[in-house]
C-alpha positions, 0 to 999 in steps of 0.5 A, a space after each residue: 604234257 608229253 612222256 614218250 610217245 604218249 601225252 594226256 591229250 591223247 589219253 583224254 581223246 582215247 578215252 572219249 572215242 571209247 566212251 562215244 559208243 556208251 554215250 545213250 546209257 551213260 550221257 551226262 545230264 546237260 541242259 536240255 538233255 532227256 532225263 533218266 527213265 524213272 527210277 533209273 539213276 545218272 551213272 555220270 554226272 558233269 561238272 567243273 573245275 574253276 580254271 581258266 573260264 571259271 577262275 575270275 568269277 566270284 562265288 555267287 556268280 559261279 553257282 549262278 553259271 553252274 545252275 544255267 549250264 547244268 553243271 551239277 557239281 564244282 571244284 574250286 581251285 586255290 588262289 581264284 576269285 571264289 577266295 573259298 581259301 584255308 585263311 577263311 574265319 568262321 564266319 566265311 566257312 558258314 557262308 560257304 557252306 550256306 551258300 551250297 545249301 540253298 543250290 543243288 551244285 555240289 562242292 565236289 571238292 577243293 582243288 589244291 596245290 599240294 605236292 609232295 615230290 621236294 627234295 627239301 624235306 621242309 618243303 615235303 611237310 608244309 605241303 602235308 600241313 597245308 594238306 591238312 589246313 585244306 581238309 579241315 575247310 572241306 569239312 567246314 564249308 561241306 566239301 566231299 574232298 581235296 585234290 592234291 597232286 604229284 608234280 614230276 619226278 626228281 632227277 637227283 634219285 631213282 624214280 622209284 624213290 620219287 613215287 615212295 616219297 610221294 605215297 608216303 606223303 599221302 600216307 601221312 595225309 589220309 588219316 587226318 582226312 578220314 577222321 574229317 570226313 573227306 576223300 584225298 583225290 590225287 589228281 593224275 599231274 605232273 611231268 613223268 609223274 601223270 603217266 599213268 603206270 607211275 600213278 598207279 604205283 604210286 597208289 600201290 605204294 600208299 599206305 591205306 586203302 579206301 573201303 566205302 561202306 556198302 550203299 553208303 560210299 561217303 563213309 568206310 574205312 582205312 585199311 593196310 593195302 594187304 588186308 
């Protein structure tokens, strides 16, 4: 995906080239990789997201290749064979959840396809609600969050308008979330929107900012950006 003269691409390239010369203190734990030394914590850890090698393989078998490969923590994205969707019963929710138990591949998150850039304000608020119908699924089947994602700037109004529209969104996303227990991770996406000051001013613009509690990064609070 190309904006001006830079594509994502080139951003994942520069950054890889920049994190090469940390690789002995900050290397992912592969299989057959050295461990830490004792008492010393990863400070990356790797996993994946299921699209495209991952899309096609049931829940099961994907925890399965997780564990063989190394792979410590997943996103499962919508609509693929893994069927971990907001249309789950109960009973399917407690499978899930039960099914990340007993492995110790993390469900890192949901991966959605939420987007809030419409021009149809109809369009805007069932993209919140489904927002809302995947962070209750995150709470249920244990996920630490739901990922969402802008998608491109409008043409009908100034791009300053497009980000407002998106953050306000979110806006209206986040305190459903905290009251869940689950983060909404806002994936940097979308023709325009995925460079990387506009995602940026679209996270200056919402309007609650995350504090984790200290030693304890998975609870905190919601607090005005001004405070």
């Amino acid at each position: 995906m190309s904006d001006g003269n830079h594509t994502r691409r080139d951003f994942l390239c520069d950054a890889l080239a920049a994190g090469g010369a940390l690789a002995a203190g900050l290397a992912p734990r592969l299989v057959g990789a050295a461990e830490p030394p004792a008492g010393e914590k990863p400070r990356i850890h790797i996993g994946t997201v299921t699209y495209q090698v991952c899309k096609d393989m049931d829940l099961p078998t994907l925890i399965k290749a997780c564990e063989d490969s190394g792979m410590e923590g997943v996103e499962l994205r919508t609509t693929h064979k893994h069927g971990v969707e907001p249309r789950l019963d109960a009973e399917g929710r407690a499978k899930v959840k039960e099914a990340f138990a007993k492995t110790k591949v993390k469900l890192v998150a949901l991966g959605s396809t939420c987007e809030y850039h419409a021009a149809d304000p109809t369009v805007v608020k069932k993209n919140i609600e489904t927002t809302g119908a995947f962070v209750q699924l995150a709470a249920d089947v244990g996920a630490w969050g739901v990922k969402v994602r802008p998608n491109g700037l409008r043409k009908d109004v100034p791009e300053d308008a497009t980000l407002r529209q998106i953050a306000g969104a979110l806006k209206e996303c986040g305190p459903f979330a905290l009251e869940k227990g689950v983060k909404i991770v806002v994936e940097c996406h979308g023709g325009g929107t995925s460079r990387l000051d506009r995602m940026a001013k679209i996270m200056a613009l919402r309007a609650f900012l995350w504090v984790p509690t200290r030693g304890a990064p998975s609870r905190g609070t919601l607090l005005p950006p001004s405070a």
